[in-house]
N, C-alpha and C positions, 0 to 999 in steps of 0.2 A: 504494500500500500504506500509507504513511505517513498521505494524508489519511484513508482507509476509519479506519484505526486511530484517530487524531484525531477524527474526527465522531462514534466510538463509544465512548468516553470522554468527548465533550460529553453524548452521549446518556444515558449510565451517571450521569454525576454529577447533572443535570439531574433523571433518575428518582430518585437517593436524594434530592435535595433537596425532589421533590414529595413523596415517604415520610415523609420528616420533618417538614414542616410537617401531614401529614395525618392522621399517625396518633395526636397527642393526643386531637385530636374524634372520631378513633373509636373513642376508648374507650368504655364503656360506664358510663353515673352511676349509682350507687344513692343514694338520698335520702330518708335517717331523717326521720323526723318526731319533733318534741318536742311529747306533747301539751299542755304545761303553758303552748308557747308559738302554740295553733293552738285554733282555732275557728269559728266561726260565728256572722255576726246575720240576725235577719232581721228585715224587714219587709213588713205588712201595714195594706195602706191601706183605710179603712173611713170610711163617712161621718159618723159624728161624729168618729172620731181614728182616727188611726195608730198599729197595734201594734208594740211594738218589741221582739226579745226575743233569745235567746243560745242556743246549743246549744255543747257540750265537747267535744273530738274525745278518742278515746279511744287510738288507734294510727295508725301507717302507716309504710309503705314503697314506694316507688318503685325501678322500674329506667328508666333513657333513654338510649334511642342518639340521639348527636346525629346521627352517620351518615347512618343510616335513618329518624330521626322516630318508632322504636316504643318502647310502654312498656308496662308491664305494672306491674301491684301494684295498693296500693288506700290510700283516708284514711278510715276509720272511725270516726263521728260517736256516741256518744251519746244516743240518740233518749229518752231517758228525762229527759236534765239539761236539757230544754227548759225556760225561764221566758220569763216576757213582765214580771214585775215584781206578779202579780194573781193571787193561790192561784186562787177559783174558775175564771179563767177557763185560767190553767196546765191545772190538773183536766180541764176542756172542751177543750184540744186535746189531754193524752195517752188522755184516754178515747175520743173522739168523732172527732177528725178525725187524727191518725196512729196513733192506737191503739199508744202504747209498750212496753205491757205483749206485746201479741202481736208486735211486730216491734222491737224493743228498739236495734236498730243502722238508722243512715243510714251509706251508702258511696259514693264514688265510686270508679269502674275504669278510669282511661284506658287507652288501646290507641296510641294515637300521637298526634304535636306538631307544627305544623307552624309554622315559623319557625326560625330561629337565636339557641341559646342561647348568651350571651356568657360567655366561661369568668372575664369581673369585671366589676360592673357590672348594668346593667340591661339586659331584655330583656323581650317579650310574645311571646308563642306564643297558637297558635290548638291549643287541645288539645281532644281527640276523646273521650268514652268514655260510659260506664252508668253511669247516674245508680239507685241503689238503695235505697227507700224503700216502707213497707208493703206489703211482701213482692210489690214486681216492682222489673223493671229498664227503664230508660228513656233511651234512647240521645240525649247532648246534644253539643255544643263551644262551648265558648264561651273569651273572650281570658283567658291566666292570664298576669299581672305578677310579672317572676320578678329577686330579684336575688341574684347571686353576689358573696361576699366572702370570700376563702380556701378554707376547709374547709368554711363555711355556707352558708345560702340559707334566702331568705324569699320571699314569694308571696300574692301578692292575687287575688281575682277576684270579679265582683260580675254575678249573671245571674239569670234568673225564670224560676222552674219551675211551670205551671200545674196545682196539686195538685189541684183539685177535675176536672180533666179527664183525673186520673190516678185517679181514684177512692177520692178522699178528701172527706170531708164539709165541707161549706163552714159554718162556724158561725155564719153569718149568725143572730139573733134579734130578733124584736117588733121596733123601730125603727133597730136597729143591724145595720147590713149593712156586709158585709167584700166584697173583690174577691176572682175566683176564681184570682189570682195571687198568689205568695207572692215577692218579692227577696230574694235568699243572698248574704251580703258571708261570704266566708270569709277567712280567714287565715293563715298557716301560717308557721312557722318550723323550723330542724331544720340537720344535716349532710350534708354530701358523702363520697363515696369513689369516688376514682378508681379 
């Protein structure tokens, strides 16, 4: 009687012990975005030079279970505050190849992460979701560099989305030809709540 009673008191204490170490990470993150401190560059590689240019994120919110890996929310880009550093040729890609004026916002939507985020510190996840740009959606994953410090967190990721085979016009002209791949260094900073 005694031992049954003893092994189920090891067993009891044991279970709150794994409760407790387990139920911070299953909380549930929300993660503000500051736009002022989040954006995007991009580059585009052409055979006389490389274009180099910037987009301004204008919102976002994030939800993440480290638990489960799901998330939900979105980072909402500015598709109009594109520059490359060159009025006309600025002009030539919101006119011609993303057409700002008709589709005015880029988004991205994850849906889930897959790695372990480190509650300080650094971490990279393999994150999943819709990539959202002249008016369709485009399912990617690529590695997002995430660090937590407190109540903040910051986040890099750098991946190629092949615009012209999304149905976007390639501005190729006369002797200056572009590739039909576009590189996205985003950035992102913002807060936590647990």
């Amino acid at each position: 009687m005694k031992k049954i009673s003893l092994l189920a008191l090891v067993v009891c204490i044991f279970a709150q012990l794994l409760f407790a170490q387990s139920s911070p990470t299953a909380q549930s993150l929300s993660l503000q975005l500051d736009p002022a401190k989040s954006g995007a560059d991009i580059t585009l590689v052409g055979n006389l030079h490389t274009v180099e240019g910037t987009f301004t994120s204008k919102h976002g919110a994030l939800q993440y279970d480290p638990a489960t890996g799901k998330a939900s929310g979105e980072i909402v880009f500015d598709a109009t505050s594109g520059k490359t550093g060159n009025d006309s040729r600025d002009k030539k890609m919101h006119k011609d190849v993303i057409q700002s004026d008709r589709y005015p916002e880029i988004a991205f939507r994850p849906d889930r992460a897959e790695g372990t985020l480190a509650t300080f510190g650094d971490s990279t996840l393999q994150v999943h979701g819709q990539f959202a740009i002249h008016g369709a959606e485009h399912e990617v994953t690529f590695p997002v560099q995430m660090t937590v410090q407190g109540n903040t967190w910051t986040a890099k990721a750098s991946f190629t989305i092949p615009y012209a085979k999304w149905g976007m016009k390639n501005p190729s002209v006369l002797f200056f030809r572009v590739g039909d791949d576009v590189k996205i260094q985003f950035h992102a900073s913002g807060t936590i709540a647990r």
